[in-house]
VOGU-3710 file (C-alpha; in Angstrom, 3 decimals, decimal comma):
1> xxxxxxxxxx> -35,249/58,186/-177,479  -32,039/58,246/-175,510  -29,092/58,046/-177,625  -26,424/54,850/-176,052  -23,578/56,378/-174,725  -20,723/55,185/-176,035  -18,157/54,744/-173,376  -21,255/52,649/-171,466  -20,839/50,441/-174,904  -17,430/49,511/-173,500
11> xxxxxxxxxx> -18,724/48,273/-169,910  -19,221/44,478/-169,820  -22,754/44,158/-168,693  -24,474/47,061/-167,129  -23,333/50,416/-167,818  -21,315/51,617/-163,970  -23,187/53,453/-162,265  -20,118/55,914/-162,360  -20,319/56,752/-166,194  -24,443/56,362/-166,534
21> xxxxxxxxxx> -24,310/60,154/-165,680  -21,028/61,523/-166,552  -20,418/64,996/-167,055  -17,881/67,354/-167,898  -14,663/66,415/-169,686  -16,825/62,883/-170,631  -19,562/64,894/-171,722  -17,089/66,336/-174,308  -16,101/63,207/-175,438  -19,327/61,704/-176,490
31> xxxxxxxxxx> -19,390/62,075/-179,992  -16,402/61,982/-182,215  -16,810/65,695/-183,197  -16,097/67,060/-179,807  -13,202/64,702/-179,806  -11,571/66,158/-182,465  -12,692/69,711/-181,151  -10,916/68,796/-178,294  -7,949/67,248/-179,723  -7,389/70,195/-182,114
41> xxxxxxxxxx> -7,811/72,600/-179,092  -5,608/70,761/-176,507  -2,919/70,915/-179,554  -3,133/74,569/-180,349  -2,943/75,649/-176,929  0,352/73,088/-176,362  1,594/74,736/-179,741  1,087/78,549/-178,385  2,818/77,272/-175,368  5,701/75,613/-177,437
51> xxxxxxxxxx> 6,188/79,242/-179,342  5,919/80,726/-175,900  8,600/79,334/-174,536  10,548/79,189/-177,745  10,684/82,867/-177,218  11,544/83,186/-173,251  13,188/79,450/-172,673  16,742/81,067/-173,880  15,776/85,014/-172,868  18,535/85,072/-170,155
61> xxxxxxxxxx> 21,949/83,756/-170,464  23,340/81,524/-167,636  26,187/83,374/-166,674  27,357/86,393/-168,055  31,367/87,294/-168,437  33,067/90,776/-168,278  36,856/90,643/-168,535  39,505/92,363/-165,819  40,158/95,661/-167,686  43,602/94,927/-167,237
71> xxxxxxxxxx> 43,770/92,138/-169,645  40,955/93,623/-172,052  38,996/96,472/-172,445  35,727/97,616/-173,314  35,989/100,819/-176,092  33,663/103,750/-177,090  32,852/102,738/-181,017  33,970/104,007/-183,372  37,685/104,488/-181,599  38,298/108,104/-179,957
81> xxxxxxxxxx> 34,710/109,105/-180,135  34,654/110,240/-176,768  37,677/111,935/-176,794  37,270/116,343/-176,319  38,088/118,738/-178,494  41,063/119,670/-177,072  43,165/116,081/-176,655  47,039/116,858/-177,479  46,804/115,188/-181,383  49,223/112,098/-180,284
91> xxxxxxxxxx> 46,464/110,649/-177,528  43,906/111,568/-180,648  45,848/109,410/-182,793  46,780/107,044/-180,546  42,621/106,700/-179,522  41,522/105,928/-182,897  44,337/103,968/-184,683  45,838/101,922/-181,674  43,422/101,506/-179,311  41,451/98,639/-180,748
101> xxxxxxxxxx> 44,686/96,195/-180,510  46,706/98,142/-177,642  44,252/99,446/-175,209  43,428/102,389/-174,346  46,182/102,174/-171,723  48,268/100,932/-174,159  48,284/97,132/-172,506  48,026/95,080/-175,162  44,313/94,419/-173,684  42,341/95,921/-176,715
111> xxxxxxxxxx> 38,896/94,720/-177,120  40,538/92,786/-180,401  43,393/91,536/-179,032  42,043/88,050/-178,103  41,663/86,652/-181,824  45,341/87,859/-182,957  47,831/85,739/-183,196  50,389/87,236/-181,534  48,762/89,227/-179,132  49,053/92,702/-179,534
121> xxxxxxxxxx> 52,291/94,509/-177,876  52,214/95,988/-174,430  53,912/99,050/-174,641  53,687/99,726/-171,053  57,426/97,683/-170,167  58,830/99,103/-173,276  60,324/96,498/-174,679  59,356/95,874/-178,517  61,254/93,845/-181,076  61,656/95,226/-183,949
131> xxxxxxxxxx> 64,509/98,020/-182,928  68,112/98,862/-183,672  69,234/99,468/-180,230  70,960/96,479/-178,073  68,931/94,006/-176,036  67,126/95,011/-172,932  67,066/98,824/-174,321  63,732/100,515/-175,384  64,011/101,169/-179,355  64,845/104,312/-180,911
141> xxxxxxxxxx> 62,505/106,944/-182,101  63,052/106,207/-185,622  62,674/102,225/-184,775  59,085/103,517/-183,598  58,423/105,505/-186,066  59,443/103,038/-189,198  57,347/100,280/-187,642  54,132/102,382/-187,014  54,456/104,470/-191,075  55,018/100,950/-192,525
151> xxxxxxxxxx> 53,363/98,486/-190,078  54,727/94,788/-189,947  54,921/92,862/-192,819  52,132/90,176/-192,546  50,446/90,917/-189,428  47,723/92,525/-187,942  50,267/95,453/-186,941  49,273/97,872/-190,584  50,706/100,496/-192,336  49,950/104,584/-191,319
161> xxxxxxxxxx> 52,290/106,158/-193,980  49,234/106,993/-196,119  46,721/108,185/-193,256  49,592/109,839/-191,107  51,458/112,547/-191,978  55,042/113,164/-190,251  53,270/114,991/-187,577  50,803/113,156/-186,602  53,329/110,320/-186,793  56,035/111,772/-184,378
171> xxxxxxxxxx> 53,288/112,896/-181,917  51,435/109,160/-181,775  55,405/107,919/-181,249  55,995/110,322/-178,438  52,697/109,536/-176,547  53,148/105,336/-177,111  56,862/106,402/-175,156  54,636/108,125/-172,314  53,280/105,109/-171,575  56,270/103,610/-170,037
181> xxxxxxxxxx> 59,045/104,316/-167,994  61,318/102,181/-169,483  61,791/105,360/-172,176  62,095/108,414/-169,391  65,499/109,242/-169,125  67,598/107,045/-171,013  69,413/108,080/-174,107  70,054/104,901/-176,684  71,820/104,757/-179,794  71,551/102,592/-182,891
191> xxxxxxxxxx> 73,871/99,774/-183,273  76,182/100,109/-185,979  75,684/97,060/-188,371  79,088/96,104/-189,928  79,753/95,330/-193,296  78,116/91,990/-194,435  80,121/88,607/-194,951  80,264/87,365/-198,625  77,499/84,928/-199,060  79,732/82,174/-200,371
201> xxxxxxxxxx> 79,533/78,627/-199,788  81,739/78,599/-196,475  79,815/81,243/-195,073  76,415/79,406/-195,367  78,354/76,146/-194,739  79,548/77,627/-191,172  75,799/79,368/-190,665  74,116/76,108/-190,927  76,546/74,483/-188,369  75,882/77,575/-186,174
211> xxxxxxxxxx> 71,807/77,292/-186,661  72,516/73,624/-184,938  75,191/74,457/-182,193  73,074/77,751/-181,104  69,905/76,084/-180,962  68,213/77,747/-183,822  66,756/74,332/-184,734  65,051/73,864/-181,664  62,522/75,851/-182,564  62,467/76,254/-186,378
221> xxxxxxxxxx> 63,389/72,560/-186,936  66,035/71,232/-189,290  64,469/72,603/-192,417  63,663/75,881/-190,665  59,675/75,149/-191,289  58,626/73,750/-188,310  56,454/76,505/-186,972  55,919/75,598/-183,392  53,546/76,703/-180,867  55,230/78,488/-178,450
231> xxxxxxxxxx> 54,256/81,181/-175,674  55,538/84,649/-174,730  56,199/86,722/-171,397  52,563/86,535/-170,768  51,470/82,916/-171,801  50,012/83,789/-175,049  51,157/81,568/-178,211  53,838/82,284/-180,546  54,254/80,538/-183,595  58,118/80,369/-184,687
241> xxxxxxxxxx> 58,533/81,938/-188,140  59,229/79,777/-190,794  62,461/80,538/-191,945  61,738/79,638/-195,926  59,136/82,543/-196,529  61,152/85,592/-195,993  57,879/87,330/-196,849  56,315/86,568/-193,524  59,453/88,259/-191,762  57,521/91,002/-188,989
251> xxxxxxxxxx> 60,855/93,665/-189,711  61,829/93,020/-192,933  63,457/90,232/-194,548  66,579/92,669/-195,554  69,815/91,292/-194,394  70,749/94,149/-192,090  67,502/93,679/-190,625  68,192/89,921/-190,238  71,716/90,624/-188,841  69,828/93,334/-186,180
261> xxxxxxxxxx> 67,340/90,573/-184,902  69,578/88,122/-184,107  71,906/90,389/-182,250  68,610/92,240/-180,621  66,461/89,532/-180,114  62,606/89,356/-180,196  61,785/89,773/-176,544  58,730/90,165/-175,178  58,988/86,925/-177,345  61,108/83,858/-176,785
271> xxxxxxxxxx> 63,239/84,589/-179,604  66,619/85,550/-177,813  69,894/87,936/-178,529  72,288/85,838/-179,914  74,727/89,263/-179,258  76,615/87,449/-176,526  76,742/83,978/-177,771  78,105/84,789/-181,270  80,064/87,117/-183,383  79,238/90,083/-185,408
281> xxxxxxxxxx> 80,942/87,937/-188,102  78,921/84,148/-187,347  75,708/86,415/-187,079  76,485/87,522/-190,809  77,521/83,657/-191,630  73,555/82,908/-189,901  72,057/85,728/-192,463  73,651/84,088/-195,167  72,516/80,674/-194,440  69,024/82,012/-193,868
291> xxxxxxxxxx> 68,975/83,413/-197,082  69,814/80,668/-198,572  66,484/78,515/-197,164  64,025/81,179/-199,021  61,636/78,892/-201,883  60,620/80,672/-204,237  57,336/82,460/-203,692  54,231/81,516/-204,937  53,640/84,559/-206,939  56,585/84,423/-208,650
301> xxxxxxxxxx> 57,540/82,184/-211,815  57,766/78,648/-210,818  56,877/78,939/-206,852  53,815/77,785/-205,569  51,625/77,571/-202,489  53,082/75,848/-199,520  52,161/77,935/-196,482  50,815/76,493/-193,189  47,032/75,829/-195,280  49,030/73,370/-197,062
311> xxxxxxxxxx> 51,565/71,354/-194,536  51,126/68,110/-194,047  50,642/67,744/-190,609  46,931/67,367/-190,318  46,740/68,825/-186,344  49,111/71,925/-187,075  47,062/72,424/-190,674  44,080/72,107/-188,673  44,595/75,016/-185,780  45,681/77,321/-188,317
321> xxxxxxxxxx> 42,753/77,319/-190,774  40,286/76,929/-187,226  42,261/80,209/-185,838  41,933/82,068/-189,010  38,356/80,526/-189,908  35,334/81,819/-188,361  34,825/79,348/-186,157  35,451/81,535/-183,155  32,739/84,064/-183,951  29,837/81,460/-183,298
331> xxxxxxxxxx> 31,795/78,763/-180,412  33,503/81,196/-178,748  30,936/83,570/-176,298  31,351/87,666/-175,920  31,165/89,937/-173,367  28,193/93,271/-173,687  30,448/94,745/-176,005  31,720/92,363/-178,343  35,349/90,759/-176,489  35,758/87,310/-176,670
341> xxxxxxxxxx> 36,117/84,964/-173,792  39,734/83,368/-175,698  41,642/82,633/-172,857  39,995/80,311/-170,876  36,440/79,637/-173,034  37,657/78,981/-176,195  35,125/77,236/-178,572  33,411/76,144/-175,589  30,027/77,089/-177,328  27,158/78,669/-175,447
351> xxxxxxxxxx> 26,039/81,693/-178,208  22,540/82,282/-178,363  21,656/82,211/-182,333  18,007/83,209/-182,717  16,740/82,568/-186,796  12,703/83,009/-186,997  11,294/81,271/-188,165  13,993/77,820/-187,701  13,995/78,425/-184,186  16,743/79,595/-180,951
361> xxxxxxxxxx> 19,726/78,007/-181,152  22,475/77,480/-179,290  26,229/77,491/-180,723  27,519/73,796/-179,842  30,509/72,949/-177,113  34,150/72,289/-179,935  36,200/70,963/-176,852  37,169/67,646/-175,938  34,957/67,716/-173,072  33,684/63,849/-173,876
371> xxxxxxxxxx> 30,186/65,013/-172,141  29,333/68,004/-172,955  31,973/68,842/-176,141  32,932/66,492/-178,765  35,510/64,508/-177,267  32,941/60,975/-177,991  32,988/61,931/-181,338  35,193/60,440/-184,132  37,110/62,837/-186,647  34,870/61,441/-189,519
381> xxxxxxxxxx> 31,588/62,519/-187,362  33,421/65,878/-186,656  33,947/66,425/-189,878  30,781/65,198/-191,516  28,859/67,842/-189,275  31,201/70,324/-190,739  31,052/69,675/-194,661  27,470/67,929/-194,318  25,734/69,424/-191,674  25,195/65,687/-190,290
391> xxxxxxxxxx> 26,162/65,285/-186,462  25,639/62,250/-184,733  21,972/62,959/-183,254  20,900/65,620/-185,645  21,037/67,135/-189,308  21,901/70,579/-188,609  20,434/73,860/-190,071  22,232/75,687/-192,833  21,082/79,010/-191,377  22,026/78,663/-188,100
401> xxxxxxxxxx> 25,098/76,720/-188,907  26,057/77,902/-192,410  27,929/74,405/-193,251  26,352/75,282/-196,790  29,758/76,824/-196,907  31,983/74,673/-194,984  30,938/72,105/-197,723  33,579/72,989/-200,099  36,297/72,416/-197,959  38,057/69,457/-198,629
411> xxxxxxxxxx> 37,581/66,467/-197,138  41,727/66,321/-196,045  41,110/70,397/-194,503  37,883/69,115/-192,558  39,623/66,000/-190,882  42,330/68,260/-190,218  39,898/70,326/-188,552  38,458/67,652/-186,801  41,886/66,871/-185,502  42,870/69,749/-183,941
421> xxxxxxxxxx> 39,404/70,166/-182,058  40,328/66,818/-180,994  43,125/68,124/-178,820  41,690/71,659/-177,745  41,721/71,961/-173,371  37,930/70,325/-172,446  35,712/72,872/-170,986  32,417/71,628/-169,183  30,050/73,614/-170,932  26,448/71,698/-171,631
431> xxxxxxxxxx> 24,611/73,175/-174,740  20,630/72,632/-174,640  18,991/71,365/-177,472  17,843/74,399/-179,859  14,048/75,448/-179,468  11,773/75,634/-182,056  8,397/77,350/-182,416  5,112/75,839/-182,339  4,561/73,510/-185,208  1,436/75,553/-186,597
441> xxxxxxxxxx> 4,093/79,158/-186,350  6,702/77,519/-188,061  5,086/76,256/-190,667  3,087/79,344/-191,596  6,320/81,375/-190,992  8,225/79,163/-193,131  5,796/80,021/-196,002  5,268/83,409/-195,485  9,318/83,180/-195,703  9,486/81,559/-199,071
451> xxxxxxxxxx> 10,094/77,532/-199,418  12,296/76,097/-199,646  15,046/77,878/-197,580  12,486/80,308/-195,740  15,472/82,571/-194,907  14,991/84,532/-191,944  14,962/88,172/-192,109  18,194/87,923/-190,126  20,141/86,351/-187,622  21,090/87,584/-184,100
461> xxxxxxxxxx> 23,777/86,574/-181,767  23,160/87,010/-178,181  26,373/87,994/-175,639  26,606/85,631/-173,147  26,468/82,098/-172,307  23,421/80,349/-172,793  24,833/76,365/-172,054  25,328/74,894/-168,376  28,550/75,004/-166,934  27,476/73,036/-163,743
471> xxxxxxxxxx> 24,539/70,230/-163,990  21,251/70,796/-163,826  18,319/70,077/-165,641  18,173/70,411/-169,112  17,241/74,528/-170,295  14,975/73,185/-172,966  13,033/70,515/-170,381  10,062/72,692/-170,784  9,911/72,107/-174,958  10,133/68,252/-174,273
481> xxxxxxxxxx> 7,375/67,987/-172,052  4,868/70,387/-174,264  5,965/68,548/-177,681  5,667/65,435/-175,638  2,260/66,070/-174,537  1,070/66,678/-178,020  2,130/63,841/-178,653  0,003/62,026/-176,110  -2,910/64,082/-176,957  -2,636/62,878/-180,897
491> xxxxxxxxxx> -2,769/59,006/-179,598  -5,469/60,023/-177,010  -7,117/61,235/-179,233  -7,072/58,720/-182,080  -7,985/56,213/-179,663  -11,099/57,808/-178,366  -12,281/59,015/-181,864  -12,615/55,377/-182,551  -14,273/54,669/-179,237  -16,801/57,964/-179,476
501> xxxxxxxxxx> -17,916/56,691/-182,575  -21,454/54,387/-182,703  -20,388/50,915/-182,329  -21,916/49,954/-185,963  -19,529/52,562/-187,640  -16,184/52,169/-185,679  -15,083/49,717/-188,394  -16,116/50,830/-192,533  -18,443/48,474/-193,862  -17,903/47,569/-196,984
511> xxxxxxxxxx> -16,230/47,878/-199,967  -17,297/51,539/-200,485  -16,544/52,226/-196,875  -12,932/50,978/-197,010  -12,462/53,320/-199,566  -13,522/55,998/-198,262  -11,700/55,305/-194,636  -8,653/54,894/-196,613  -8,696/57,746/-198,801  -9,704/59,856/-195,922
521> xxxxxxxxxx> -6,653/58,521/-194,159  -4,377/59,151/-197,021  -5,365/62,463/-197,493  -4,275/63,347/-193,691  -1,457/61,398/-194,135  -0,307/63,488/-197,188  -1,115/67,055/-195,327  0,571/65,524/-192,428  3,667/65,013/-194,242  3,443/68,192/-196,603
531> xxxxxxxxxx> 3,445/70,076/-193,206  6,142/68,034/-191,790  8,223/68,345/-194,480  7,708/72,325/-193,952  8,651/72,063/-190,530  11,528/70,211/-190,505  13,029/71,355/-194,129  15,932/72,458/-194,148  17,100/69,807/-191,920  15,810/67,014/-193,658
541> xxxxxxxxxx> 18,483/63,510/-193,646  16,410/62,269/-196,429  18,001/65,315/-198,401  21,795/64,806/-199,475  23,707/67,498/-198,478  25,179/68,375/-201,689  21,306/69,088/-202,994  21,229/71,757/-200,196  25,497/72,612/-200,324  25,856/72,020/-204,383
551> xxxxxxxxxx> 23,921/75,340/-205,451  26,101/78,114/-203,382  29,268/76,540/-204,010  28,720/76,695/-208,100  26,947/79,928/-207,515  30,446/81,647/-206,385  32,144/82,564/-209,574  35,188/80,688/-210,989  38,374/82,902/-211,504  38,692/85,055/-214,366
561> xxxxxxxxxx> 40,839/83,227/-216,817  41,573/86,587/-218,430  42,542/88,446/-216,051  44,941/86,006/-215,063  48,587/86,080/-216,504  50,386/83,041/-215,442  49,934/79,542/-214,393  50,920/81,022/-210,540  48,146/83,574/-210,790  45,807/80,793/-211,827
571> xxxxxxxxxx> 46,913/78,453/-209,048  46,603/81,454/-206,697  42,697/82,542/-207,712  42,065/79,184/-206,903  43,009/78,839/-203,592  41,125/82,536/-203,022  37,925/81,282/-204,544  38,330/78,495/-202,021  38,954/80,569/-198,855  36,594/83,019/-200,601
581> xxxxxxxxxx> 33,538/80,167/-199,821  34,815/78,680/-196,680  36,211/81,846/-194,666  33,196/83,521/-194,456  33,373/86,062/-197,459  30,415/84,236/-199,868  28,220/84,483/-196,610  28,677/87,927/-195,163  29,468/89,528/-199,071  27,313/87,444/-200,876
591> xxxxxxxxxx> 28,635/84,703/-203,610  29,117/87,468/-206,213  30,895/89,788/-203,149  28,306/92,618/-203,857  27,545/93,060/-200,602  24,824/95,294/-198,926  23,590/93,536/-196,082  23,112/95,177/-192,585  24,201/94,786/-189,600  23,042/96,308/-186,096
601> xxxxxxxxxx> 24,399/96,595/-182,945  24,312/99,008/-179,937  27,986/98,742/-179,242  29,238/99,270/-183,185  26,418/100,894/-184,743  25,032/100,313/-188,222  26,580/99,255/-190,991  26,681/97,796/-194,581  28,688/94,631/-196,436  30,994/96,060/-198,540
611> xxxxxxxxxx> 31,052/95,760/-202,056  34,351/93,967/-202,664  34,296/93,204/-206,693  36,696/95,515/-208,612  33,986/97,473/-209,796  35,651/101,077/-210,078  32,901/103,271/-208,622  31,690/101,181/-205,573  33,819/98,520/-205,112  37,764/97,895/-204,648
621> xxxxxxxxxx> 39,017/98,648/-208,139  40,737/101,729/-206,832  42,029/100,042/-204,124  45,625/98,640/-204,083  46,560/95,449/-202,919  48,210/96,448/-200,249  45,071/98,320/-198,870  43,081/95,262/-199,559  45,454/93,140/-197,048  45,642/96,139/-194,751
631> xxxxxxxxxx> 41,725/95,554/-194,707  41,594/91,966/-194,291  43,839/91,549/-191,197  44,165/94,942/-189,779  40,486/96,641/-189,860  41,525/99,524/-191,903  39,629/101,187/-195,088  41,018/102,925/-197,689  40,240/106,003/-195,850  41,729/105,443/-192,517
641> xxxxxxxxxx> 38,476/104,161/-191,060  38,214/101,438/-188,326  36,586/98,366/-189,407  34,737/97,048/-185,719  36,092/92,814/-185,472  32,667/91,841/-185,156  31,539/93,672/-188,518  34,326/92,705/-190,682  36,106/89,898/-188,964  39,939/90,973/-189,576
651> xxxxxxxxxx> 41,192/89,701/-186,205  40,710/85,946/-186,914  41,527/86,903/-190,523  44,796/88,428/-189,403  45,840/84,505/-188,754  45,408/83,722/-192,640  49,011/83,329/-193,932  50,459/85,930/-196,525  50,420/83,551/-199,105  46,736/82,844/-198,445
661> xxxxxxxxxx> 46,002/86,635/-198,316  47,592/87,399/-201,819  45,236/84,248/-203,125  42,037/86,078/-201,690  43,457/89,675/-203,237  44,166/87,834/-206,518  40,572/86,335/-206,673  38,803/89,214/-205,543  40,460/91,382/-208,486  39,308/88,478/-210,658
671> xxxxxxxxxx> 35,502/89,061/-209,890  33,200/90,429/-212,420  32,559/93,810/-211,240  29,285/94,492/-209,323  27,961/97,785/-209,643  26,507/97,997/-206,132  26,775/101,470/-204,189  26,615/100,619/-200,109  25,021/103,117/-197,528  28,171/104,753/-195,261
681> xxxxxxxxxx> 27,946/103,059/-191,886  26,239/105,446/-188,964  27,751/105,211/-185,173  25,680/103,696/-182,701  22,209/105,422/-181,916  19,485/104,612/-179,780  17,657/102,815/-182,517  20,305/100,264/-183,047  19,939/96,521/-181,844  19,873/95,377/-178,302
691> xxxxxxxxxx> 21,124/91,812/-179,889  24,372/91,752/-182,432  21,560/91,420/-185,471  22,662/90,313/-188,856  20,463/91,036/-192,025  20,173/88,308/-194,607  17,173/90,331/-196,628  19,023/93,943/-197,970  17,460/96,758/-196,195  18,559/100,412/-196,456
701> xxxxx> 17,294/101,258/-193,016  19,302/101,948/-190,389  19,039/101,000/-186,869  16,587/97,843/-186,074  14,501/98,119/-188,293
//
């Protein structure tokens, strides 16, 4: 007997003459197995294709960038490696301790110059402020020398006196002069700094009329605080000092020295001699009324913080913790070796994040570009996606976006955030939408990674851009049209399992049979969500974002009250446990800063997170303060060694204020000690990373592996 066929069952009538002997595809849909057969199949293969092209959709950047060498440089890691044998020792020096901010031609156009804040001096037109010698004259050897033995107070510019010895000093001095003729031939002199006015009353009384009639307030403001944006000989900000933390001052904070910059000046900078316009005597009545505007400091009995992280201006608050944040290392693209594209790309977006099993991502467009940046979006949205990891269309993913951290900030510092991103230059830049594996690889991967976080192995960051700077279609068109068609093949297919089915037993008969149909559809239901649930987790709106953010904020230890002997050392652990979560340190160190995770990288090698508790054997307990700031903002070990920017991020960190780096020195002292020896970092080898890879599981390995 001849079984009906089922899609005849549909025909009104007779059965078409055009199905009565169907073959083929229809032959596979006859009974409600092969439907399912076919479903599942048709699924699998879309899924394979999704993973597919979740690994070559993003393989190739759009556009690639490479810098005129004149404005910054690519350098052999670590700095003087490829130096011979027989280089005169003040090039040697010069190679490995100046290179990475000056250039190898001494330019200012070191691979790490765009991040600082100012840029890095040019020493090929000789002119440099911090000297002795009158305006528009190159500085004396000893002005050279003092600034390079004991750096610039709170900057990126460090300290040499306890690497360099008076040799190696002179000879680094003589070949910085080389590289400018501004010093060949010319004979200068210090200027002889006469005796100081008596700081009475009348003197500061007649400096503050002078800091008005000479313009002074123009650019420090009537309080001397205003610390305005402004730009040097090449375009590149300047932020006027403010004139109430003497402990910011670049040359000293001394008198004499105060007396020598205002009759010097601060050119390359806009800061101008005042030689001409005023007497030795007024200049003296200026020192004394500048003195006079010093609070007291925050480390000291009855200061307390109220550096640029605290002002009240929520714009100027908010490019100052965005230029010293780590915002930049994500938003802001690199070139093969590491430089970022600062000067005209800035937060623009386009990095290429790849985190198996999550999926490729693609660092989003900060500008007010209203199409492709976030100039549509409101400061609360802004801000939301930064504590909460909620943007407008999408709950972003902790791993590939650590907001986990970003969720202690304050709700005041992330509007202030917001605020300033609000009024960055729009670049056109369009980001795709992140691709994500196929759903059966991601959910197995996600397991085999360990629910609920299923942390990748590690992170990589691709050089590059991967977003669309002209229009086009959409990068990730491909990944809507394959999860599309699964889609359509799940209704297809639910559709014709029904029809397949014998007419008598398309619809459950009975009590018994309504059961049955329902528990069968409950228990695909429940998978169904258990898997999507898997596949979607962390990113999840259902979960609140203090669930996800609440557990590594408590899990980075509070200060320790012990160690702590006044209410101003309390005040400043707190404020360094804070910039400890937010600034990157609890993600790269680890909440307890034990460190040990790897990173690899053909241009900088291999090399381990340091261990930055006080223990005594390997951590920073031997380690002065001093050489913890020198760290932090300059790139320098203990030992001399140069830290790359892109391992330990010290050239956005050199824009943290002093008071802010004394709060992260005082809390890191405060840590319980870790005992935690790290592996010594190896130069690059053949084995390292193609792709800037960043471990998140500890391995002892080096290279990519």
């Amino acid at each position: 007997m001849i079984e009906p066929d089922p899609f005849c069952q549909l025909a009104p009538g007779p059965c078409p003459a055009s199905l009565v002997n169907h073959r083929g595809m229809l032959g596979l849909l006859a009974t409600r197995r092969r439907v399912v057969l076919l479903a599942v199949g048709l699924l699998l293969a879309l899924d394979v294709g999704r993973s597919i092209f979740a690994r070559l959709g993003y393989a190739r950047p759009t556009s690639t960038w490479q810098p005129d060498p004149t404005v910054y440089v690519d350098l052999t890691w670590p700095p003087g490696a490829d130096l011979g044998p027989d280089v005169p020792l003040g090039r040697r020096v010069y190679a490995e301790r100046c290179a990475v901010c000056h250039g190898p031609d001494g330019r200012g156009n070191g691979p790490a110059a765009p991040s600082l804040i100012p840029r890095p001096r040019d020493f090929t037109g000789g002119r440099f402020k911090y000297k002795s010698t009158v305006a528009g004259q190159p500085p004396s050897d000893a002005d050279l020398i003092r600034v390079v033995a004991n750096g610039l107070d709170a900057s990126a510019m460090p300290y040499w006196r306890d690497i360099l010895d008076s040799a190696a000093l002179r000879a680094v001095v003589d070949y910085v002069k080389s590289l400018s003729p501004a010093f060949r031939g010319v004979h200068v002199a210090p200027l002889s700094v006469p005796p100081r006015v008596p700081p009475s009353a009348a003197s500061m009384t007649r400096g503050r009329a002078l800091f008005t009639a000479k313009g002074c307030v123009t650019c420090h403001g009537a309080d001397g605080r205003a610390r305005l944006v402004l730009k040097d000989v090449k375009g590149y900000p300047v932020i006027s000092r403010d004139l109430t933390a003497p402990w910011t001052f670049r040359g000293g904070s001394e008198p004499p020295q105060l007396w020598l910059r205002l009759t010097t000046g601060l050119a390359p900078g806009p800061m101008p001699s005042f030689a001409a316009a005023t007497t030795p005597a007024e200049r003296w009545d200026l020192v004394n009324y500048l003195v006079s505007l010093a609070r007291t400091p925050p480390w000291a009995p009855g200061g307390k913080l109220d550096g640029p992280g605290e002002q009240a201006d929520r714009v100027a608050r908010g490019e100052y913790l965005v230029h010293a944040e780590m915002c930049g290392l994500c938003h802001t693209t690199i070139n093969r070796t590491g430089i970022y594209r600062a000067d005209d790309f800035y937060l623009a977006g386009g990095m290429r994040v790849g985190a198996y099993p999550h999926g490729v991502y693609v660092s989003r467009n900060l500008t007010s570009d209203r199409e492709t940046g976030i100039g549509a979006w409101t400061e609360q949205q802004i801000a939301a996606a930064l504590r909460d990891g909620r943007a407008p269309e999408r709950a972003l993913n902790p791993i590939a976006m650590p907001w986990i951290f970003f969720h202690a900030f304050t709700r005041d510092d992330a509007l202030a955030i917001a605020s300033y991103l609000k009024t960055l230059r729009a670049v056109r830049n369009q980001i795709p939408a992140p691709l994500h594996y196929g759903f059966v690889e991601t959910v197995v991967g996600k397991l085999l990674a360990g629910p609920p976080a299923a942390n990748p192995t590690l992170l990589s960051y691709a050089d590059g851009n991967f977003g669309q700077t002209t229009p086009g279609p959409p990068r990730d068109l491909v990944q809507r049209v394959l999860t599309g068609a699964q889609w359509l093949v799940l209704l297809v297919g639910a559709v014709l399992f029904v029809v397949a089915g014998p007419r008598e037993r398309r619809v459950p008969r009975g009590v018994r049979g309504w059961l049955k149909a329902a528990a069968a559809a409950m228990g695909l239901a429940i998978l169904g969500v258990i898997a999507a649930v898997l596949y979607a987790t962390p990113t999840l709106r259902v979960i609140p974002p203090e669930q996800i953010a609440g557990p590594v904020g408590r899990a980075v230890p509070q200060p320790n009250a012990a160690a702590l002997v006044s209410p101003e050392q309390a005040a400043l652990a707190a404020r360094g446990r804070y910039l400890f979560t937010v600034a990157s340190c609890a993600m790269c160190h680890g909440t307890d800063g034990s460190g040990g995770l790897k990173v690899s990288w053909a241009p900088l090698g291999t090399l381990w997170v340091r261990n930055i508790t006080p223990d005594s054997t390997t951590g920073l307990e031997r380690w002065s303060d001093a050489q913890i700031a020198r760290a932090i903002r300059a790139g320098v070990s203990r030992d001399g060694r140069a830290l790359h920017w892109q391992g330990m991020i010290w050239d956005h960190a050199s824009n943290w204020d002093e008071e802010d780096i004394r709060a992260l020195v005082v809390y890191l002292r405060s840590l319980p000690a870790v005992r935690h020896a790290i592996p010594a970092p190896r130069a690059p080898a053949l084995d390292d990373c193609a792709v800037y890879s960043f471990w998140l599981k500890r391995s002892a390995v080096p290279g990519c592996r």
